[in-house]
N, C-alpha and C positions, 0 to 999 in steps of 0.2 A: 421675723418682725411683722411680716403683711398676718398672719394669723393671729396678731394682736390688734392689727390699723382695721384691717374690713368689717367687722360685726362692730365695729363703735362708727363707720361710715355707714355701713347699714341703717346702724340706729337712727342716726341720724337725719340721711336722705331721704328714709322711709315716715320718719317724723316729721318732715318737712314736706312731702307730698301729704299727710294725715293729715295736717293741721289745714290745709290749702281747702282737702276735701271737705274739712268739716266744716272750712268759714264759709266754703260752695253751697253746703246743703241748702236746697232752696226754703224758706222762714214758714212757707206756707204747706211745705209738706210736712208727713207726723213723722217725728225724726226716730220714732219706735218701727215704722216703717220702714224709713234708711236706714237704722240699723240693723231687722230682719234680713235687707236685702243683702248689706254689708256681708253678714255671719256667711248667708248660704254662697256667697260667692268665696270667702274664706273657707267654710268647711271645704268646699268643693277643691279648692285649690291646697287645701290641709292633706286630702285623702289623695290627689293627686303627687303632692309632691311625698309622700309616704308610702307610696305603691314604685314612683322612682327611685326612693333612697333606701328603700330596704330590700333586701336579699329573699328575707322569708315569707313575703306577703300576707305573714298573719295577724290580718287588724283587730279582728277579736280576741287572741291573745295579747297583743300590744295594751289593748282596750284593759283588760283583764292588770295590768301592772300599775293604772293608775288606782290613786289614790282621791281625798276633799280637794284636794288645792287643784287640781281642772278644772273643777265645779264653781269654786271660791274666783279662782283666777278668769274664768269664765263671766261670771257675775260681776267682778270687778271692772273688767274691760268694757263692761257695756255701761255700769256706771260713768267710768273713766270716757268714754266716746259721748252721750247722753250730755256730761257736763261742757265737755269743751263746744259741741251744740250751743250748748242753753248760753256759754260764755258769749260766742259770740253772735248770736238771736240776742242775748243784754247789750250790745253794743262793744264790747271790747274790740281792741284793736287785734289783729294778727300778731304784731310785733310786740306788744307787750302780756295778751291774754296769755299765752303760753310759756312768755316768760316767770311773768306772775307766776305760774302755776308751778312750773318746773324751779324755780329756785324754792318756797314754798316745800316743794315735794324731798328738795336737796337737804334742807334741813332736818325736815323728820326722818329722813331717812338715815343719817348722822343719828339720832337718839334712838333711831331703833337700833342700829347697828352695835349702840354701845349697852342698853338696856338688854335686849335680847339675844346677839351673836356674841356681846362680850368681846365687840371690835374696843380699841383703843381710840381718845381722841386727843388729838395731840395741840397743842397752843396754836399751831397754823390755823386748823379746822375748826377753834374758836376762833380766831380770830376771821377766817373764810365766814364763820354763819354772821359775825357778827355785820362783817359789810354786806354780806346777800340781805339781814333783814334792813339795813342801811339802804341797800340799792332800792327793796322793795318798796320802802317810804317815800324814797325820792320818787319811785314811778309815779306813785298813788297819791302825791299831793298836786 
């Protein structure tokens, strides 16, 4: 069971420290900036915990396995870090700007799942988006 609970507390705890950092980021610095700095302390900590977790320490072969989606994924993150910035430099609150976004995120991610994996959606999961766009109304008025 815990190899089900930790990487969804992970997500979590770690999203809750990220979101803290980003309402941190001070308004006056360039947040292309904070997020250069961000990457090279993530690389830095990528290649480090990749030289503990693996056996054959060969990065250039690992390198050599990937594929777009590092690159894509890569791009994303910095968009995805970039807006939740700009969220809250617009004034958003902590407790709602992320909500906002994450229910938002929950929904299209239900129509990708069913448009593109050919996931199933079942009467719950309409009736679920239907109170998430519900909730989000209520936030936003």
């Amino acid at each position: 069971m815990w190899n089900y609970i930790w990487p969804i507390l992970l997500v979590i705890g770690s999203n809750t420290v990220y979101n803290i950092c980003a309402k941190s980021t001070p308004a006056e610095a360039n947040a292309f900036v904070s997020l250069s700095v961000t990457y090279l302390v993530g690389a830095f900590l990528s290649i480090v915990m990749f030289l503990f977790t693996s056996s054959e320490k060969a990065y250039l072969t690992e390198l050599r396995k990937l594929n777009w989606a590092s690159v894509v994924l890569g791009a994303s993150v910095v968009a995805l870090e970039f807006g939740y910035i700009a969220i809250y430099r617009a004034g958003w609150k902590v407790s709602v700007g992320s909500l906002v976004a994450n229910i938002g995120l929950a929904v299209i991610l239900i129509i990708v799942g069913v448009i593109f994996y050919k996931e199933l959606i079942t009467f719950k999961q309409i009736c679920g988006i239907m109170l998430c766009l519900g909730g989000l109304l209520l936030l936003n008025t």
